[in-house]
C-alpha atoms as one frame of an Amber mdcrd trajectory, in Angstrom:
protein
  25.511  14.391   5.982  23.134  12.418   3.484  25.680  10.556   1.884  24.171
   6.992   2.637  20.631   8.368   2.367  20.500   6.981  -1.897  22.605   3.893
  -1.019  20.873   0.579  -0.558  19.813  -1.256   2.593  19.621  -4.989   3.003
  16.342  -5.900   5.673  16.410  -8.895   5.950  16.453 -11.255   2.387  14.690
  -7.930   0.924  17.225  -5.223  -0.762  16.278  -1.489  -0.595  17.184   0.609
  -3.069  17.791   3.807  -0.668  16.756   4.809   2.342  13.632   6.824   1.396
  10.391   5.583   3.052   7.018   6.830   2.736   4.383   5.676   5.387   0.863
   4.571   5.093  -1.597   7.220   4.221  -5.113   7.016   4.791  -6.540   7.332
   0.555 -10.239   6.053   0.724  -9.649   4.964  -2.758 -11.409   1.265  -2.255
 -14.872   0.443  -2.935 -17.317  -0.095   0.102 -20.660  -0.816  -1.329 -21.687
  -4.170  -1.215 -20.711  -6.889  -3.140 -17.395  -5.481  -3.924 -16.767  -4.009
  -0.677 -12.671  -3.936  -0.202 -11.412  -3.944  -3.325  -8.923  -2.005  -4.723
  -9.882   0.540  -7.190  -7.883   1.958 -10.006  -7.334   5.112  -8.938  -5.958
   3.165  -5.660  -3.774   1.192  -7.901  -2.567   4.077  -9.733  -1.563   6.146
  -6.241   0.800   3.403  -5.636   1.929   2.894  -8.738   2.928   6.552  -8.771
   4.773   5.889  -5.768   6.615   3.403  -6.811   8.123   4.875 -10.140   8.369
   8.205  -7.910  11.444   6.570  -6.401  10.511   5.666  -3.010  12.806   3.055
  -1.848   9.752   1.817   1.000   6.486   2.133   0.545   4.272   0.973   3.416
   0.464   0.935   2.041  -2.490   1.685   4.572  -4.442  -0.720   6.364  -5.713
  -3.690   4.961  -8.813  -5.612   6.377  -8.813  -9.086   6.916 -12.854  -9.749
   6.662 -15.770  -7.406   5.887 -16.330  -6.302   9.948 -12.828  -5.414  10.482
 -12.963  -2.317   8.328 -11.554   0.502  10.459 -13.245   3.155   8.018 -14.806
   3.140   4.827 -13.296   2.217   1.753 -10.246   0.556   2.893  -8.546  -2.245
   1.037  -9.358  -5.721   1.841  -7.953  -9.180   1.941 -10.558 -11.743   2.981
 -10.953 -13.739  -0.289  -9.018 -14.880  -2.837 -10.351 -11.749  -5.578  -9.397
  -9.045  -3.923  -5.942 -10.713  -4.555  -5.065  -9.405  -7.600
């Protein structure tokens, strides 16, 4: 019944490893004062991080906002200028 469930999957150019997906979870793990307002924090690093060597085959991370008004909530990631890059 699961046999296909650790094969890989081809989407597109982009290869799978299996067929295990984890979806976006809300963390507030990102800074929201200020100056540094939307970027990613090490402790939101490391959650990922542990996702990835946890052997998720698709991890899709949470929101991201493209400028500081289009936050949704506090302390989410964001991707409005070129340091938050990284």
């Amino acid at each position: 019944m699961y046999e296909k469930l650790f094969t890989p999957l081809k989407i597109g150019n982009c290869e799978i490893p299996n067929r295990l997906a984890v979806t976006a979870m809300v963390t507030n793990y990102c800074n929201e004062e200020g100056e540094v307002r939307g970027f990613a924090t090490e402790q939101y690093i490391a959650y990922h991080e542990a996702k990835a060597k946890g052997g998720w085959g698709l991890i899709i991370t949470e929101d991201y906002a493209v400028n500081p008004h289009a936050m949704g909530y506090k302390y989410v990631a964001g991707l409005w200028n070129d340091e938050q890059i990284e």
